[in-house]
C-alpha positions as CSV (number, residue, x, y, z in Angstrom):
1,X,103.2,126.8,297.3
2,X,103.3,130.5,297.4
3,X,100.6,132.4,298.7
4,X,99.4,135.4,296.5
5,X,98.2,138.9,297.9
6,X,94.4,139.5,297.8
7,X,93.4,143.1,297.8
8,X,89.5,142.9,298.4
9,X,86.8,140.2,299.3
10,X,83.4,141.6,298.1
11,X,80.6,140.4,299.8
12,X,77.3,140.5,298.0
13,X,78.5,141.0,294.0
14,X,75.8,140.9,291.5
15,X,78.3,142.1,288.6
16,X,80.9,139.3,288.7
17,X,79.1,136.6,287.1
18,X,75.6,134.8,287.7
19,X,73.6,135.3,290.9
20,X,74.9,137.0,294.3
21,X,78.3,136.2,294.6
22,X,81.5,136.6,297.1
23,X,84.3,138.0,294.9
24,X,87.8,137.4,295.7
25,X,90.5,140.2,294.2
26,X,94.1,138.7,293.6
27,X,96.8,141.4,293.6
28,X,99.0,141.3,290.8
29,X,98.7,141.3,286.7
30,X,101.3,141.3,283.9
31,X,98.9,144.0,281.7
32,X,98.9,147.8,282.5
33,X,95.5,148.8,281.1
34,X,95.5,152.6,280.6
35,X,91.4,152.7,282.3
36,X,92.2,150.0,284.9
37,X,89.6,150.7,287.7
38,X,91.8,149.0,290.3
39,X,95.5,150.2,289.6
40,X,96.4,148.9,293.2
41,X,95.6,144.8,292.0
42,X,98.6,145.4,288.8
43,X,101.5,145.1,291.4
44,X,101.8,142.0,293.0
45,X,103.2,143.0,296.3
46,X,101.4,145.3,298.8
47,X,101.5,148.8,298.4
48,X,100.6,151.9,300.6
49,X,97.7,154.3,298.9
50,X,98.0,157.6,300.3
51,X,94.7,160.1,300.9
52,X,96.6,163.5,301.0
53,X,94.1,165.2,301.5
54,X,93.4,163.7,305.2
55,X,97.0,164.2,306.0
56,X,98.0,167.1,308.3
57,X,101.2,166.7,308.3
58,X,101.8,165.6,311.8
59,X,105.0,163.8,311.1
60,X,103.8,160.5,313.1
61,X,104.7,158.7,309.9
62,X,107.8,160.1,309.1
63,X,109.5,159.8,312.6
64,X,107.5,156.0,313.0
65,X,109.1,155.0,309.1
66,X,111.9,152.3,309.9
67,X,113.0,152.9,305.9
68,X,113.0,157.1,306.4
69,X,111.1,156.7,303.1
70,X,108.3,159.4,304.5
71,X,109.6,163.6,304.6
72,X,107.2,166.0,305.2
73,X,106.8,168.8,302.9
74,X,104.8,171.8,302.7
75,X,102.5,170.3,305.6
76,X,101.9,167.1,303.5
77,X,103.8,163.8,303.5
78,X,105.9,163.0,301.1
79,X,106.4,158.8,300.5
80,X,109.6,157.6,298.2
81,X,108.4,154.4,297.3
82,X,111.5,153.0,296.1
83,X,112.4,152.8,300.0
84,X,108.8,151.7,301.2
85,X,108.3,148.4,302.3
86,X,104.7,148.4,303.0
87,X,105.5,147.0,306.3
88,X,102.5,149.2,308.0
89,X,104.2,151.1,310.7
90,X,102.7,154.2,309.3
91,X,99.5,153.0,309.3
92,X,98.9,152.6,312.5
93,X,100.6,156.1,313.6
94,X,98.3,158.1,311.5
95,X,95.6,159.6,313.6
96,X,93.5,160.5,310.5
97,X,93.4,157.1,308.5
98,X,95.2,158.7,305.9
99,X,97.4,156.0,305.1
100,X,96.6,151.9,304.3
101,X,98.3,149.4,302.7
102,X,96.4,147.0,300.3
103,X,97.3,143.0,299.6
104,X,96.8,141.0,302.6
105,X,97.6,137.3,302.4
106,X,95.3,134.6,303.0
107,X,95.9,131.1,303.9
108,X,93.1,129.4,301.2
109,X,91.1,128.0,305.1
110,X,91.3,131.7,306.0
111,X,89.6,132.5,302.4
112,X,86.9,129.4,302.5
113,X,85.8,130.8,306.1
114,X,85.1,134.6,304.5
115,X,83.1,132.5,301.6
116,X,81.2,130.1,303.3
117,X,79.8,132.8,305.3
118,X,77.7,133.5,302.3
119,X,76.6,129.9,301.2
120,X,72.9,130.4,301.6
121,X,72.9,133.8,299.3
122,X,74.3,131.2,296.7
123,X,71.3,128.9,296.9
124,X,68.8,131.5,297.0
125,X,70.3,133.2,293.8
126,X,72.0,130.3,292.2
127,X,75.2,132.2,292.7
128,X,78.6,131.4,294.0
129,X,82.3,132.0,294.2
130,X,84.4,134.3,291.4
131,X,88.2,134.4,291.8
132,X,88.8,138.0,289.9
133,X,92.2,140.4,290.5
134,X,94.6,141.9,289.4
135,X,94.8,139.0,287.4
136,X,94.0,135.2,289.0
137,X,95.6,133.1,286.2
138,X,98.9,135.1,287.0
139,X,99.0,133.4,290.5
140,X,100.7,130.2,291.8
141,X,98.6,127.8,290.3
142,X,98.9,125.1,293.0
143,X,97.8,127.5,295.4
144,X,94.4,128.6,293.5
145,X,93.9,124.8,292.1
146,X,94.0,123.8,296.0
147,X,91.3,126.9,297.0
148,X,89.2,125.5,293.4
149,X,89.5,122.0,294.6
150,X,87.9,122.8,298.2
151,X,85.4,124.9,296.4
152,X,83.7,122.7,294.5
153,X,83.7,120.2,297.3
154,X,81.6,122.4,298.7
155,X,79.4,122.3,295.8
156,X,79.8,126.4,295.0
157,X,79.6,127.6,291.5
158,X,83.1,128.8,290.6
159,X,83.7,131.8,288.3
160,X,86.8,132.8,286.7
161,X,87.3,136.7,285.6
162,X,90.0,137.0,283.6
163,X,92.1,139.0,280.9
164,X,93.8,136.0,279.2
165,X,97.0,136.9,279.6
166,X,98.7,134.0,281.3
167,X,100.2,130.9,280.9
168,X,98.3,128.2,278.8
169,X,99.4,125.6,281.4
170,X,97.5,127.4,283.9
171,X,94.1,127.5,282.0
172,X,94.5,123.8,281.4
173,X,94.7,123.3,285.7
174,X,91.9,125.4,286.4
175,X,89.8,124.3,283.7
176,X,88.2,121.4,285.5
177,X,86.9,123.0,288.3
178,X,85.1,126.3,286.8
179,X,81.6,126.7,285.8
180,X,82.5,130.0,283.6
181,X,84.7,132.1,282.6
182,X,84.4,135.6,282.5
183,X,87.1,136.2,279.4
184,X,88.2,140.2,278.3
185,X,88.3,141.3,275.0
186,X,89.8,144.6,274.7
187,X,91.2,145.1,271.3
188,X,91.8,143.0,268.1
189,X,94.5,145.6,267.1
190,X,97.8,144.2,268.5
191,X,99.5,147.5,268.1
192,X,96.7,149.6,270.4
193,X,96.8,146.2,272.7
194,X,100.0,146.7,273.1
195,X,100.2,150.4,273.3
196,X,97.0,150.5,275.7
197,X,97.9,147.3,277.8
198,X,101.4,146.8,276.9
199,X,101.6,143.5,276.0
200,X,100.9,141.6,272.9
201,X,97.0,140.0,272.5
202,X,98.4,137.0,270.8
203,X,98.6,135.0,274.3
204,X,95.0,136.2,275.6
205,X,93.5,134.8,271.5
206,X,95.0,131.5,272.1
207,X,93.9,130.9,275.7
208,X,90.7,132.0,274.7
209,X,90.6,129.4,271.4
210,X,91.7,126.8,273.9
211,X,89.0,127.2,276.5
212,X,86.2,127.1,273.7
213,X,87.7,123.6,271.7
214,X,87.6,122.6,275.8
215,X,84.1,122.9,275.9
216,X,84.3,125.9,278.9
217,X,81.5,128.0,279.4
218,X,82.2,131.8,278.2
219,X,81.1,135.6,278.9
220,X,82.7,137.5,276.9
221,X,83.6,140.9,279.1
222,X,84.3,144.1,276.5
223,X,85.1,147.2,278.2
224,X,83.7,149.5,275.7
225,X,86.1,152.5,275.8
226,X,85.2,155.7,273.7
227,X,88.1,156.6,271.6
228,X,89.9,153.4,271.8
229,X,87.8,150.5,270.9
230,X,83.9,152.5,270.7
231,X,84.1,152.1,266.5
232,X,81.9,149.8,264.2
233,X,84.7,149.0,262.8
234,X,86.8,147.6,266.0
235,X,83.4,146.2,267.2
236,X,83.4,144.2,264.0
237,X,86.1,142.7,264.0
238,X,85.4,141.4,267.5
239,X,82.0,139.9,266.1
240,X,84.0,138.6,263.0
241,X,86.4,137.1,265.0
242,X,84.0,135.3,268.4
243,X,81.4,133.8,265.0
244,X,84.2,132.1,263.3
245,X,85.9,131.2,266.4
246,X,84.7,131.1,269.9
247,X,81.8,129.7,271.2
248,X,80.1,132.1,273.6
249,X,77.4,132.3,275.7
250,X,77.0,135.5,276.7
251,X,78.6,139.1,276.0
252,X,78.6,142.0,278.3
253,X,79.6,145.3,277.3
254,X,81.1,147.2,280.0
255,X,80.9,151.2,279.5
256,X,84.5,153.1,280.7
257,X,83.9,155.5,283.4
258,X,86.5,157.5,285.6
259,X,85.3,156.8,288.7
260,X,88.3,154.7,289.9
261,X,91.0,157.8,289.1
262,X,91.9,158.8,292.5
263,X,93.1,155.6,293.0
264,X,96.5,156.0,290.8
265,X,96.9,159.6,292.9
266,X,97.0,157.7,296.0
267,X,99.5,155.1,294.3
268,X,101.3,158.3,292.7
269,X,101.0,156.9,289.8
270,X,99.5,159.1,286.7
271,X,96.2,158.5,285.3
272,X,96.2,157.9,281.3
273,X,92.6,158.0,280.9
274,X,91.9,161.7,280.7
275,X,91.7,161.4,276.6
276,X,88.7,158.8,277.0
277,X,85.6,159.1,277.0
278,X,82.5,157.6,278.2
279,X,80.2,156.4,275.7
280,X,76.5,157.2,275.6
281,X,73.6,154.7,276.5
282,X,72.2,155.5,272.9
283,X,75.9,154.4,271.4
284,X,76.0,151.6,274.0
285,X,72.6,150.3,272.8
286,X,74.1,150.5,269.2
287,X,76.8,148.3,270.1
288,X,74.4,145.9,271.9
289,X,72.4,146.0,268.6
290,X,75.4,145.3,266.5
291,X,76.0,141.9,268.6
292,X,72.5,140.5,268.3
293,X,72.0,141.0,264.9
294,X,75.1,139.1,264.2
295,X,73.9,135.9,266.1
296,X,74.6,137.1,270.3
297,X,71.5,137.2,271.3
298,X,72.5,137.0,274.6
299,X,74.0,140.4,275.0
300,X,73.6,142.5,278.3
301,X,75.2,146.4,279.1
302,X,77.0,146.1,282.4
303,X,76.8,142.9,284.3
């Protein structure tokens, strides 16, 4: 069993499924979404993010650095992260909290004592546990069927969020210990999937097909991104495709925004995103419209 990298445990969640829920973010997914609002979950080792602007240029890091992967240049430090190793050293020689490392492994008792701190917020709210990422289905399987198992022996309502892209086998050993799935649709266009994501949607169509002739519970998750996958035409072939298809029980259509940009300048990674655009709440409302007069009644912005 190997253990995966978490990158956050959010305590409280209301947009992760039903009720209040505790949130648990995997580190690591085999898709490179151009908007991804959490650019530090794609790898699945841990990385350092970098706040230049806090640095002073001390040289604390650089000298502390047992890979000489940090310089200082200009005042301003310098990482070459083909040498880093993440192995924290730097982090606790910067004086102004400049530096930190994200993905921290958890043994899964670890992880059910940070969730069953939170067990009467379930009940009140009829809430529970979502395993999100990164990407969860991309994990070690025995190690998130053995956290699932424990979970529902505690009786906690488990949500999956998910992009699809993973390996049948593990849909098939999660499958009988989730109450939903939280499934992404992004784009029925296989070229833009793979020019916006970079990987085929073929895999992510026929997990999807397979959870719905298994009788799973589904939201469908569209991240509605203006210039990409905003058009009535994109939208309907979505609808065309979840009627004749899928059975769903609920759609939420998730609005782009750039909040989460500063994130790939602290990864020094470049942000793609600048071309998009955030769609309106009367276009948003149009979309919403398009999906209930086509059957989804059940269709929510955000969530």
């Amino acid at each position: 069993m190997r253990t995966p990298n978490v990158i956050n445990i959010q305590k409280f969640s209301v947009h992760d499924g039903d009720g209040i829920r505790t949130t648990i973010f995997f580190k690591g997914c085999y898709l490179n979404c151009w908007w991804c609002h959490n650019p530090e979950s794609q790898s699945f080792v841990p990385e350092v993010m970098i706040n230049t602007e806090k640095c002073t240029g001390c040289h604390a890091c650089e000298e502390v650095c047992p890979e000489k992967a940090i310089h200082i240049e200009n005042c301003k430090q310098c990482t070459d992260r083909t040498k880093c190793k993440a192995c924290s050293s730097c982090i606790d020689y910067c004086v102004n909290n400049a530096r930190e490392v994200v993905g921290k492994q958890y043994t899964i008792a670890e992880l059910m004592k940070e969730v069953d701190k939170d067990y009467m917020f379930y009940e009140e709210s009829f809430g529970g546990v979502t395993l999100s990422g990164g990407e969860v289905m991309a994990q070690d399987m025995e190690y998130i069927e053995e956290l699932l198992k424990k979970l529902k022996r505690k009786g906690y309502n488990v949500t999956i969020d998910t992009c699809g892209f993973a390996p049948q086998k593990n849909f098939a050993t999660v499958l009988p210990y989730v109450d939903t799935f939280l499934y992404d649709i992004k784009l029925m266009d296989d070229e833009k999937h793979k020019k916006y994501m970079g990987q085929s949607n073929e895999l992510i169509f026929t997990n999807l097909k397979y959870l719905s002739n298994h009788g799973a519970r589904i939201y469908i998750r569209i991240p509605v991104i203006g210039g990409v996958n905003d058009s009535d035409e994109e939208i309907q072939s979505i609808i065309s495709y979840l009627k004749g298809n899928i059975s769903v029980a609920q759609v939420n259509l998730l609005p782009y925004h750039d909040i989460a940009s500063s994130k790939y300048q602290r990864l020094d990674v470049t942000y793609k995103g600048q071309e998009f655009t955030v769609p309106s709440k009367e276009r948003m409302e149009e979309l919403k419209d398009m999906f209930q007069k086509n059957g989804f009644m059940n269709t929510k912005i955000g969530g």
